[in-house]
C-alpha positions as CSV (number, residue, x, y, z in Angstrom):
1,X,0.0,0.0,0.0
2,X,2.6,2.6,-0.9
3,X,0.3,4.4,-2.9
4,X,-2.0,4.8,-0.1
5,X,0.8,6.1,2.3
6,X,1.9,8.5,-0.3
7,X,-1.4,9.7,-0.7
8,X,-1.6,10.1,3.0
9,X,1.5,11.7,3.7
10,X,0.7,14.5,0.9
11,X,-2.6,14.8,2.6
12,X,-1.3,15.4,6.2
13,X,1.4,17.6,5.0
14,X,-1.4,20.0,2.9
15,X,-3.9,19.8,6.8
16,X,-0.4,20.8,8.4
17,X,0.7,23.4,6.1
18,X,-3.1,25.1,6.3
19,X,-2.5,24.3,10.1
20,X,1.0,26.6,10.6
21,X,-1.1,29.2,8.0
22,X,-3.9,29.5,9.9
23,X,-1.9,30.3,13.4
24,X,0.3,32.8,10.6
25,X,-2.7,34.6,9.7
26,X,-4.6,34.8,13.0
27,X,-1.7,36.1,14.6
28,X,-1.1,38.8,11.6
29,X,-4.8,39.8,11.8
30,X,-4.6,40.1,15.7
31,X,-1.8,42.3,15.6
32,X,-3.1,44.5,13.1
33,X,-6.9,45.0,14.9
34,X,-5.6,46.0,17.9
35,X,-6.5,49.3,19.6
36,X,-3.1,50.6,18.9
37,X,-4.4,52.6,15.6
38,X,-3.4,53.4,12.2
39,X,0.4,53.8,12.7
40,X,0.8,49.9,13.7
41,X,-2.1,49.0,11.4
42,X,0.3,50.5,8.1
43,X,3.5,48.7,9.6
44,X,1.5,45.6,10.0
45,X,0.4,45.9,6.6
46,X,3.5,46.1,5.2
47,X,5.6,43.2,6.9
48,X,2.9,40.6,5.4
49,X,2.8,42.4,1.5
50,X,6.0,40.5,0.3
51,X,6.6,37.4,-0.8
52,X,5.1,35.0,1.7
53,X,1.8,33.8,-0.7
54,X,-1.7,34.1,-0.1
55,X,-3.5,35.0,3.3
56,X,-6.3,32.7,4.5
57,X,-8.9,35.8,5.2
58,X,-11.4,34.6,7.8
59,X,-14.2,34.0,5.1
60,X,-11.4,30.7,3.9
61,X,-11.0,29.9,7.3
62,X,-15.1,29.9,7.4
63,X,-15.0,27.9,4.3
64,X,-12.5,25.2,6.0
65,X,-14.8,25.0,8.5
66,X,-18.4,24.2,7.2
67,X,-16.1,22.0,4.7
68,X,-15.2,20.2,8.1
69,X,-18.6,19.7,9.1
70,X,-19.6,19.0,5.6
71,X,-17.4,15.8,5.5
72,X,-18.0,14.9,9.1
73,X,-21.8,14.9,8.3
74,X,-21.3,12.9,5.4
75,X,-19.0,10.0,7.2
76,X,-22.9,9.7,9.4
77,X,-20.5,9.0,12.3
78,X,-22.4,7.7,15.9
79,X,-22.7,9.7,19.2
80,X,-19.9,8.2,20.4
81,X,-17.7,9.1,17.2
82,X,-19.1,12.0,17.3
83,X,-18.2,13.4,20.9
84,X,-15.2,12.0,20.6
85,X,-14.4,13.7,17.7
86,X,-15.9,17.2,18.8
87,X,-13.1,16.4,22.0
88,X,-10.4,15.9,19.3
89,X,-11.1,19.9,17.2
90,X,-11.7,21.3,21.2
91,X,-8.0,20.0,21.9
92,X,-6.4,20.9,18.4
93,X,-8.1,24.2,18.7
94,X,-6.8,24.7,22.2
95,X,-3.6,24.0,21.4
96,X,-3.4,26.4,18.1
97,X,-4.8,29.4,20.7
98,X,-2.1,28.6,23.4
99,X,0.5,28.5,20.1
100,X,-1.1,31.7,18.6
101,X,-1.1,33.5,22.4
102,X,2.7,32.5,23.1
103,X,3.7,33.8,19.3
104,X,1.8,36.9,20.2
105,X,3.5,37.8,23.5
106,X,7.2,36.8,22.5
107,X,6.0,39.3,19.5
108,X,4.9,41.9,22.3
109,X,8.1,41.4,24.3
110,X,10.0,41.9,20.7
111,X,11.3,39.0,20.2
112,X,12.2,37.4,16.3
113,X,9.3,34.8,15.6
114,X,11.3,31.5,15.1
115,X,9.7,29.9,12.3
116,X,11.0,26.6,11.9
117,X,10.1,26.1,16.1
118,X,6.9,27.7,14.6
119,X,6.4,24.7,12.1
120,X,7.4,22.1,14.5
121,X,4.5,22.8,16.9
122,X,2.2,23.1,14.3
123,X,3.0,19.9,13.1
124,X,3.1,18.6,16.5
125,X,-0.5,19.8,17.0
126,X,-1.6,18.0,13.6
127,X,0.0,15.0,14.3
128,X,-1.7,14.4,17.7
129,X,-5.2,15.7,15.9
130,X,-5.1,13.2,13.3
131,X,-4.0,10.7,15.7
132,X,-7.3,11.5,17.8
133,X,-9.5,11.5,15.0
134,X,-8.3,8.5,13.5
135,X,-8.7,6.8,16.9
136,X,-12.3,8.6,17.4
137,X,-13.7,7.7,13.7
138,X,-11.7,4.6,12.7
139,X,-9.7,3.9,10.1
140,X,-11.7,3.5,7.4
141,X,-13.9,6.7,8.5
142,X,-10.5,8.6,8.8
143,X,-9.5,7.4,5.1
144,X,-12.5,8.8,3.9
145,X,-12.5,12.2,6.0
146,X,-8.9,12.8,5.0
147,X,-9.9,12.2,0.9
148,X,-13.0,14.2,1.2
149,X,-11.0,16.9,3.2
150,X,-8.4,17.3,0.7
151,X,-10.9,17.5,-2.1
152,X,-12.7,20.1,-0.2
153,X,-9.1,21.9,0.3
154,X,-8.3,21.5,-2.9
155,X,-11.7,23.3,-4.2
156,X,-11.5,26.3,-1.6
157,X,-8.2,27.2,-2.1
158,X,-8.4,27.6,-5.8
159,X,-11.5,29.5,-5.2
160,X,-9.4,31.8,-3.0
161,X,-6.4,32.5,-5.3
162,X,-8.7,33.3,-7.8
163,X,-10.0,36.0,-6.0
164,X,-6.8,37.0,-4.2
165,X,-5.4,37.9,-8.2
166,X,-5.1,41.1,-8.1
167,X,-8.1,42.3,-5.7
168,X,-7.4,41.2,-2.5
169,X,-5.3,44.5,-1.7
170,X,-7.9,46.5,0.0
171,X,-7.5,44.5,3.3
172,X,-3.8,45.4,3.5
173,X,-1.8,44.0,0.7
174,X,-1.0,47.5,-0.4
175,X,-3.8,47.4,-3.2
176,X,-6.5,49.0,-3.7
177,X,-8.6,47.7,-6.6
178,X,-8.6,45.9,-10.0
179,X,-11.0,42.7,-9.2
């Protein structure tokens, strides 16, 4: 079954790169909603215009979501499946808050956001939720969540980086119109 592993492996690395994105852009958007005003707003702005691909805006993050739900109604798992995977998102969610409120106060106290540390506990944090929804769902029900997921992925992010050509500039990315 190496083609199965392979297509698992790409799977988990796509749910752990959206993972580390997700706690990227939450932390990005906290900093720049702040009460501190314009002046940090423009600065804000400006560190997250070059280079470093496309934002997940929170109506993506949305889209994840109800694409979560989506697949979770479709596996028509039992109570028990259920609650135990409702347990697994509480504790990966948890976890991405405490990552996202320790990234945000070593950014308060100044210090240099170590990336690949970064990474390593994002990954961490997907690696123990796909270990807890496997073990909530079953294989077989994780098989299918994971295929359905990626397909869902697969759908929403092309559906964002068509509207992020050339538009999305009027949150921040230093553009201002041109759909």
């Amino acid at each position: 079954m190496l083609d199965g592993e392979t297509v698992m492996k790409r799977t988990l690395m796509m749910v752990m790169t959206v993972t580390v994105a997700l706690g990227m852009m939450s932390a990005s958007f906290a900093q720049t909603a702040g009460p501190r005003g314009g002046g940090q707003q423009g600065q804000g702005q400006g560190q997250r215009g070059g280079g470093q691909g496309m934002r997940m805006g929170p109506e993506v993050m949305q889209k994840i979501e109800a694409a979560h739900k989506k697949v979770l109604k479709e596996l028509k798992l039992n109570a028990d499946q259920t609650k135990k995977v409702d347990a697994a998102v509480k504790k990966r969610d948890d976890a991405r808050k405490k990552m996202r409120d320790q990234m945000m106060k070593d950014r308060e106290a100044g210090k240099q956001m170590d990336r690949t540390a970064m990474q390593a506990a994002g990954k961490k944090i997907q690696d123990t939720f796909n270990a807890d929804m496997k073990k909530a769902m079953g294989d077989a029900n994780f098989k299918k969540y994971e295929s359905r997921m990626k397909e869902e992925m697969k759908k929403i992010m092309e559906e964002a980086q068509k509207k992020g050509q050339g538009g999305g500039g009027a949150r921040g990315g230093g553009k201002t119109g041109g759909n």
